[in-house]
C-alpha positions as CSV (number, residue, x, y, z in Angstrom):
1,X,103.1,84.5,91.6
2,X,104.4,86.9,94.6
3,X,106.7,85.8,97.2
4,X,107.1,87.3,100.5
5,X,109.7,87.1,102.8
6,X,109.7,88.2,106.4
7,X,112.2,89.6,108.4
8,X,113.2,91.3,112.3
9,X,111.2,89.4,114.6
10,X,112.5,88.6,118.0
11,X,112.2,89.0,121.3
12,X,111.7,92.4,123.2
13,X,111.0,93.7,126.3
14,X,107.7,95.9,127.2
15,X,108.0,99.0,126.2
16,X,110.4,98.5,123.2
17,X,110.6,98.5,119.7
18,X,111.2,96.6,116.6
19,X,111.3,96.7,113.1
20,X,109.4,94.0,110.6
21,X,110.5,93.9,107.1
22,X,108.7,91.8,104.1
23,X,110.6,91.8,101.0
24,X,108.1,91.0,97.8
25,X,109.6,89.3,95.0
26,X,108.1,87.8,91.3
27,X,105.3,89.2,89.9
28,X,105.3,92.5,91.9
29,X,104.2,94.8,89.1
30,X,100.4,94.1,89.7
31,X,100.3,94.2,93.3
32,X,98.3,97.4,94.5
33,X,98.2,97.0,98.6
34,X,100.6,95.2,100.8
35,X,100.0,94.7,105.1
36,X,100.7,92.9,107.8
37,X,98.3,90.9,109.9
38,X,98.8,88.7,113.3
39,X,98.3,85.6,115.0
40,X,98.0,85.4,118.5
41,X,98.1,81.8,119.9
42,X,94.5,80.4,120.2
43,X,93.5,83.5,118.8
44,X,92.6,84.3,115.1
45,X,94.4,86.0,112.8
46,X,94.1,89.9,112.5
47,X,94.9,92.8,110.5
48,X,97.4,95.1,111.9
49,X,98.2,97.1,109.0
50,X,97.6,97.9,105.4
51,X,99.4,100.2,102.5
52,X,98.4,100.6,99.4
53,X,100.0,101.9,95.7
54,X,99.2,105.5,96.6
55,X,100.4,105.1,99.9
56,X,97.1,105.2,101.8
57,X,97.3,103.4,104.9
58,X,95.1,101.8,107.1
59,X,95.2,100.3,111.0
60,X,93.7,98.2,113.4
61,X,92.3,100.7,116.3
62,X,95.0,99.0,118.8
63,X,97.8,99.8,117.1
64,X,97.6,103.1,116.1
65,X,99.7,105.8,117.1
66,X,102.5,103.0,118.1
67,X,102.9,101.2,114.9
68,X,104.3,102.6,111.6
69,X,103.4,101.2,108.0
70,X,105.5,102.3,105.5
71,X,107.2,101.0,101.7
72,X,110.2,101.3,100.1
73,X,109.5,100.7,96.1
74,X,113.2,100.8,94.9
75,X,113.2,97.6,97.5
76,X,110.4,95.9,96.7
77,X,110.2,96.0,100.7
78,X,107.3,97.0,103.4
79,X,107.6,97.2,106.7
80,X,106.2,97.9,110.2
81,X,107.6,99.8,112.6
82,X,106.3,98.7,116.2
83,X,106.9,101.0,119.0
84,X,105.7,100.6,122.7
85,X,105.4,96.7,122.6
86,X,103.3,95.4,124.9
87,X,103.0,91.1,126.1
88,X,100.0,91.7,124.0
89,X,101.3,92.3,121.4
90,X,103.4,88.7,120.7
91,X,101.9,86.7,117.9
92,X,103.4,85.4,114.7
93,X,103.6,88.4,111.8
94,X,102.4,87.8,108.5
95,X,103.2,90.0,105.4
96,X,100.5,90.0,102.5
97,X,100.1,90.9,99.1
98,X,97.2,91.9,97.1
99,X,97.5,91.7,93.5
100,X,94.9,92.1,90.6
101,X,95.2,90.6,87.1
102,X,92.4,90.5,84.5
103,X,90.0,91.7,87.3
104,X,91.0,88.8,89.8
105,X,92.3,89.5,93.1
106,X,95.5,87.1,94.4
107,X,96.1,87.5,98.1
108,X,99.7,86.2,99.2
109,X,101.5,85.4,102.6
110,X,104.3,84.7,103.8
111,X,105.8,82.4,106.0
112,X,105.5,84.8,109.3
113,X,107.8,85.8,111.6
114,X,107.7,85.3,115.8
115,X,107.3,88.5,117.7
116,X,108.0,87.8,121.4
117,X,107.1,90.7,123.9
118,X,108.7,89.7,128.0
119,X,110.2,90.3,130.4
């Protein structure tokens, strides 16, 4: 089992910035890609960002060039840097884990965390 707990939502005005942070606990040595995905309301969930072991990243076509993936493995801890915020942009941020164990694939989430862009 992985946990996954989300951090530094809030609210923020256009233009601004904040910082996500998911912090994966348990069993941590198996997972190869971690991300972040979002839920708008009425809206389906979708990826925003993805990082894998060997640091490959990957993002959705909105968000690039203002959001940041990145990992700290001494932490145990991902996060998403979001820059330029836009109303658009408010939805509740999931953190995910992939792990792979005896050729199955476990996908984990966390409990999300609000992200309010306003004025």
């Amino acid at each position: 089992q992985v946990q996954l707990v989300e951090s530094g939502g809030g609210l923020v005005q256009p233009g601004g910035s904040l910082r996500l942070s998911c912090a994966a606990s348990g069993s941590i040595f198996s997972i190869y890609a971690m991300g972040w995905y979002r839920q708008a309301p009425g809206k389906q969930r979708e990826l925003v960002a993805t990082i894998t072991s060997d640091d490959s990243t990957n993002y959705a076509d909105s968000m690039k060039g203002r959001f940041t993936i990145s990992r700290d493995n001494a932490k145990n801890t991902v996060y998403l840097q979001m820059n330029g915020l836009k109303p658009e942009d408010t939805a509740v941020y999931y953190c995910t884990a992939f792990r792979q164990s005896l050729k199955v694939v476990y996908n984990y989430w966390g409990q999300g965390t609000q992200v309010t862009v306003s004025s």
